[in-house]
MISEKE-578678 format. One record per residue (C-alpha): x, y negated, z. Coordinates in nm, 2 decimals, padded with zeros to 4 digits, always signed. Each point is the difference from the previous one (the first is absolute). Example, Ala and Ser with C-alpha at 12.3 -4.5 7.8 and 13.67 -1.06 7.14 Angstrom:
% MISEKE-578678
<pt><c1>+01.23</c1><c2>+00.45</c2><c3>+00.78</c3></pt>
<pt><c1>+00.14</c1><c2>-00.34</c2><c3>-00.07</c3></pt>
This chain:
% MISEKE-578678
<pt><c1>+02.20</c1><c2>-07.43</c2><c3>-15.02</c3></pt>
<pt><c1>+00.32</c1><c2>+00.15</c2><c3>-00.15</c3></pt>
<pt><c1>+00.24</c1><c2>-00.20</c2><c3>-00.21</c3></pt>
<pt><c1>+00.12</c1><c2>+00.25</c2><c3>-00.34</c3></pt>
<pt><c1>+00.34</c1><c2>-00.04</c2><c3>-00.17</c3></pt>
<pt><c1>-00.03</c1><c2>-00.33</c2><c3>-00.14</c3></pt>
<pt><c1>-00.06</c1><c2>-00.15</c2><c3>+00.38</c3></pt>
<pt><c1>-00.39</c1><c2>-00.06</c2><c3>-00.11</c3></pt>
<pt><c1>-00.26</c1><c2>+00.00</c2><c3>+00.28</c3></pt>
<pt><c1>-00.21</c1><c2>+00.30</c2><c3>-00.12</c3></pt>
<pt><c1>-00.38</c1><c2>+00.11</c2><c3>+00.18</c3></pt>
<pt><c1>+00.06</c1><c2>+00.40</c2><c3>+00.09</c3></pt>
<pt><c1>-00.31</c1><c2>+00.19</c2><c3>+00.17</c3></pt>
<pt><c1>+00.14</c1><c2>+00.37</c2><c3>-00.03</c3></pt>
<pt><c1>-00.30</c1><c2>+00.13</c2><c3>+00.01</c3></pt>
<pt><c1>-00.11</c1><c2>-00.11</c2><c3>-00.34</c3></pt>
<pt><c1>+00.13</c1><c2>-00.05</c2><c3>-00.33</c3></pt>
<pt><c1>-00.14</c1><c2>-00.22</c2><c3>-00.27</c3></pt>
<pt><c1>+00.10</c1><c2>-00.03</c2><c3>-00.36</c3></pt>
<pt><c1>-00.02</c1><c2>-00.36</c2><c3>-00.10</c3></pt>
<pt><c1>-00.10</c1><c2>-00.14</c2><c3>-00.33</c3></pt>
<pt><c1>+00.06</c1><c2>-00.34</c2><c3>-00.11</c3></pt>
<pt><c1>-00.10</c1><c2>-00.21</c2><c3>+00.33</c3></pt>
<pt><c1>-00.26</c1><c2>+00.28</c2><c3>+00.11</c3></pt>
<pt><c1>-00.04</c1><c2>+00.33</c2><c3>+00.20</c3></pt>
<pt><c1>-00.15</c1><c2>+00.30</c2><c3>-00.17</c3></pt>
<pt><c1>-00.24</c1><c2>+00.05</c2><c3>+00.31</c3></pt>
<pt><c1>-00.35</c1><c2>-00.01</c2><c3>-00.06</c3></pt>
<pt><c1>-00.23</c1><c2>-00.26</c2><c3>+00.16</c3></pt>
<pt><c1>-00.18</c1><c2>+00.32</c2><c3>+00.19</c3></pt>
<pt><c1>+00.33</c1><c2>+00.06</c2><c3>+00.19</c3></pt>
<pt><c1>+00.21</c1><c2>-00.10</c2><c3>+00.30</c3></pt>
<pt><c1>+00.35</c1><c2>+00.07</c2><c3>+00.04</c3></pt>
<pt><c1>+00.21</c1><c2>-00.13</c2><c3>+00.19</c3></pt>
<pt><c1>+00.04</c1><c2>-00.07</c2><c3>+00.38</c3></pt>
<pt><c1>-00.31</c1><c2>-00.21</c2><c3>+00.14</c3></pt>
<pt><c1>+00.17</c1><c2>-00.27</c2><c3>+00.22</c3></pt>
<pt><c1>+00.22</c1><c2>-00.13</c2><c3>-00.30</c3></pt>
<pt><c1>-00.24</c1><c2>+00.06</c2><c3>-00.27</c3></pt>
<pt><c1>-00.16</c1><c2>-00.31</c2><c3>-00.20</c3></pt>
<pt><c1>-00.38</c1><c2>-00.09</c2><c3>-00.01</c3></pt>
<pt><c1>+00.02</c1><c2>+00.12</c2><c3>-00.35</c3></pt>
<pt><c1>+00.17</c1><c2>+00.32</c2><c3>+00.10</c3></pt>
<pt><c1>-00.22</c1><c2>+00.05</c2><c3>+00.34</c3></pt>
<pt><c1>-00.36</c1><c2>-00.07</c2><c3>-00.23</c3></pt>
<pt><c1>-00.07</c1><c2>+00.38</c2><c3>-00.07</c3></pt>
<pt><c1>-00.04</c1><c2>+00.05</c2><c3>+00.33</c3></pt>
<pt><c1>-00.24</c1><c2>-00.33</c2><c3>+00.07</c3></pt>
<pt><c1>-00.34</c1><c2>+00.02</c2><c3>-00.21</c3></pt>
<pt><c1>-00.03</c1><c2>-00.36</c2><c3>+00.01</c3></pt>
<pt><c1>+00.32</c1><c2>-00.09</c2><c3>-00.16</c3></pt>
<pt><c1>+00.04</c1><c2>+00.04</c2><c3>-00.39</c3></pt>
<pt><c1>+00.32</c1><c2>+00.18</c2><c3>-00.10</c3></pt>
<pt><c1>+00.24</c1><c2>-00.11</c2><c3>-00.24</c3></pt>
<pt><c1>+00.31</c1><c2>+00.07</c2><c3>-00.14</c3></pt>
<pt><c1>+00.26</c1><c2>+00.02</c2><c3>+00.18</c3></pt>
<pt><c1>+00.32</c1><c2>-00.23</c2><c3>-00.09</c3></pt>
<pt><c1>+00.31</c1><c2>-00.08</c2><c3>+00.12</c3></pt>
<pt><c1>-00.15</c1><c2>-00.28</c2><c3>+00.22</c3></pt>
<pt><c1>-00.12</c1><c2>+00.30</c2><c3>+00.22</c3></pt>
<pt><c1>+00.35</c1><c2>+00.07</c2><c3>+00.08</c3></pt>
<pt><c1>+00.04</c1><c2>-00.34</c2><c3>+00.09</c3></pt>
<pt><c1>-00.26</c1><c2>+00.06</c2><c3>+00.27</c3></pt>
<pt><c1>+00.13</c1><c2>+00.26</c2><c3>+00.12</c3></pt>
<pt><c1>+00.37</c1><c2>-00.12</c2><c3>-00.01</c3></pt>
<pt><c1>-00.14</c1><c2>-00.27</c2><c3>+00.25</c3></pt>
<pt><c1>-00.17</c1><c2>+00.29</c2><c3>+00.24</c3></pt>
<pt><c1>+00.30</c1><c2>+00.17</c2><c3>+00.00</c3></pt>
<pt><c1>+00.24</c1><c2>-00.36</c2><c3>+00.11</c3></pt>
<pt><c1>-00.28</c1><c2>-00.06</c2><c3>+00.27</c3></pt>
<pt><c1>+00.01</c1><c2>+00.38</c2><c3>+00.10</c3></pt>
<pt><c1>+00.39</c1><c2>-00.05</c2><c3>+00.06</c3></pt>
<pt><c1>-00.01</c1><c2>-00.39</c2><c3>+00.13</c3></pt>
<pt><c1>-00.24</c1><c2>+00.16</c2><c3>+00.28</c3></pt>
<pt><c1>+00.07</c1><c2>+00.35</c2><c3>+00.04</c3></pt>
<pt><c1>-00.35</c1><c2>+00.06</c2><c3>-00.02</c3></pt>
<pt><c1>-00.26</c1><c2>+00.19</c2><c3>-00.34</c3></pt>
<pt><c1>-00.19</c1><c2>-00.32</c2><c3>-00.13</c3></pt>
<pt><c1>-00.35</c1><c2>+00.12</c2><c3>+00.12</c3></pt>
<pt><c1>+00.13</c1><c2>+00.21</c2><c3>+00.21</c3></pt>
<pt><c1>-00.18</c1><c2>+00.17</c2><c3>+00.20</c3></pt>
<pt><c1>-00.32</c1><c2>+00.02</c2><c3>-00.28</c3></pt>
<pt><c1>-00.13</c1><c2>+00.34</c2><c3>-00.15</c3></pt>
<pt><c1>+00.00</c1><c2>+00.01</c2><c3>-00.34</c3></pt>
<pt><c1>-00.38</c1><c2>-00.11</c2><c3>-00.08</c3></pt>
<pt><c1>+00.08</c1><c2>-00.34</c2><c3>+00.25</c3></pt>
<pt><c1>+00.30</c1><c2>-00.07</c2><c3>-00.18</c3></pt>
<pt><c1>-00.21</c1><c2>-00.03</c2><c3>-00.36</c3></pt>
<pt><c1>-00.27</c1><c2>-00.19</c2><c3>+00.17</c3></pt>
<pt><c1>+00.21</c1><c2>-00.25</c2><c3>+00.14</c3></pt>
<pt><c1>+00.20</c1><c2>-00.08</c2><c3>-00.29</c3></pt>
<pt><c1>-00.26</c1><c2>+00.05</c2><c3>-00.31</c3></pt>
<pt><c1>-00.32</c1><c2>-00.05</c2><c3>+00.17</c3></pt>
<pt><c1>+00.09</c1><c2>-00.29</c2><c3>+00.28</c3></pt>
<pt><c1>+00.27</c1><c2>-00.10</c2><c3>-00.27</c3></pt>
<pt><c1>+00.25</c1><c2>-00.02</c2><c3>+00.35</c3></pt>
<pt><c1>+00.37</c1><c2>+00.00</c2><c3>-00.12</c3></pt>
<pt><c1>+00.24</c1><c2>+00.18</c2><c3>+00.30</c3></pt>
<pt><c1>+00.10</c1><c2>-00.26</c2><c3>+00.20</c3></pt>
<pt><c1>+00.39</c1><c2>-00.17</c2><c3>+00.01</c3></pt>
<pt><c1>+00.19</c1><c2>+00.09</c2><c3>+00.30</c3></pt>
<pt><c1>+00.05</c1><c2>-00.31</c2><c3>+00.22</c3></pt>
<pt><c1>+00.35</c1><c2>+00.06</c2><c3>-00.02</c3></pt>
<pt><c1>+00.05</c1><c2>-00.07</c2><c3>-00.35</c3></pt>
<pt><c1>-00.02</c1><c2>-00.36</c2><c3>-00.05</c3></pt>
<pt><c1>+00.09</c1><c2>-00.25</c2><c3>-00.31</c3></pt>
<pt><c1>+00.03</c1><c2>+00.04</c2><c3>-00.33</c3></pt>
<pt><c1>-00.02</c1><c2>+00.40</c2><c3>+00.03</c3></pt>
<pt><c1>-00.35</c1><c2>-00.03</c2><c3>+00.22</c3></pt>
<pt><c1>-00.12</c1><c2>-00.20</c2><c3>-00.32</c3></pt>
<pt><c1>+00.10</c1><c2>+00.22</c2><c3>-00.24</c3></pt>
<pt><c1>-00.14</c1><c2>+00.31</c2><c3>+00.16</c3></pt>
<pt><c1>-00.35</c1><c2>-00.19</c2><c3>+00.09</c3></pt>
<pt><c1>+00.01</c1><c2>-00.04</c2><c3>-00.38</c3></pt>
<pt><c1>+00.06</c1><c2>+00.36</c2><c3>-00.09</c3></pt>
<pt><c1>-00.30</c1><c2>+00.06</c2><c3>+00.16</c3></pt>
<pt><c1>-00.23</c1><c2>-00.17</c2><c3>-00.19</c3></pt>
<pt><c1>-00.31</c1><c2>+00.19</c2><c3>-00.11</c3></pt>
<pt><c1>+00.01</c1><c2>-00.11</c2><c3>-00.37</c3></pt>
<pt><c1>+00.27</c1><c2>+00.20</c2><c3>-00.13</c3></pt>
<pt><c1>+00.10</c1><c2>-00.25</c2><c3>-00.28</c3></pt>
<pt><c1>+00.11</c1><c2>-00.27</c2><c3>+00.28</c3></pt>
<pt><c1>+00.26</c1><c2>+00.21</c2><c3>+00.17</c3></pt>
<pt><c1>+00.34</c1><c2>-00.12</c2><c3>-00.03</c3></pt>
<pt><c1>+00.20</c1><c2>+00.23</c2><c3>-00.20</c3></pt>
<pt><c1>+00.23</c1><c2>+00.29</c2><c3>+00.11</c3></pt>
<pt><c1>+00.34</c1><c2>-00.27</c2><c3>-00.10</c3></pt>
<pt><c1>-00.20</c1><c2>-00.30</c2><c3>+00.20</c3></pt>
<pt><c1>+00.06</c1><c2>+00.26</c2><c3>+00.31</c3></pt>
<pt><c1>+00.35</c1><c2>+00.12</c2><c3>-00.12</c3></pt>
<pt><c1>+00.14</c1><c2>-00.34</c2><c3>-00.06</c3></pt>
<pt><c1>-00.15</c1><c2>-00.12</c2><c3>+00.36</c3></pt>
């Protein structure tokens, strides 16, 4: 997580680069970029026969701005400790969400429990996070 210019929360994984269009990613449903612990079940489902890939929107992000908030409330990967092939069986196959440090409690725990929601359409959205 890197804030740009303007002071806006912005999702950074140097390792890729993606060149967005309207709402979605130019990545094909056949591919997986990204790194594993913070990636969506939408992003993770190439890598997990049983789930059905879709596109991937800026709800993603939301997920993974939530792995990365309970990767720094508990110093510790979400999944940590998982090999790759684990990691997209747990989340798109067992439909398990990383779990909320107990640490982070009230509203923020709520809002991060709901960032991990499997249906990607009933994430909060990336301001419901900034404005918390």
């Amino acid at each position: 997580l890197m804030l740009d210019q303007d002071e806006r929360l912005v999702i950074v994984d140097l390792g890729i680069a993606i060149v967005l269009k309207g709402a979605e990613t130019q990545v094909q449903p056949s591919e997986m970029l990204g790194t594993p612990n913070y990636l969506s079940p939408e992003a993770l489902a190439p890598l997990d026969s049983s789930a059905a890939a879709g596109a991937l929107e800026l709800s993603s992000d939301v997920w993974s701005a939530a792995a990365c908030i309970v990767h720094m409330a508990s110093g510790r990967k979400p999944l940590d400790g998982m090999s790759v092939p684990e990691i997209a069986r747990h989340v798109c196959r067992q439909r398990r969400a990383p779990v909320v440090p107990p640490e982070v409690e009230g509203p923020l725990r709520d809002l991060l429990a709901n960032c991990f929601t499997w249906n990607a359409q009933q994430r909060p959205t990336a301001l419901t996070i900034y404005e918390l």
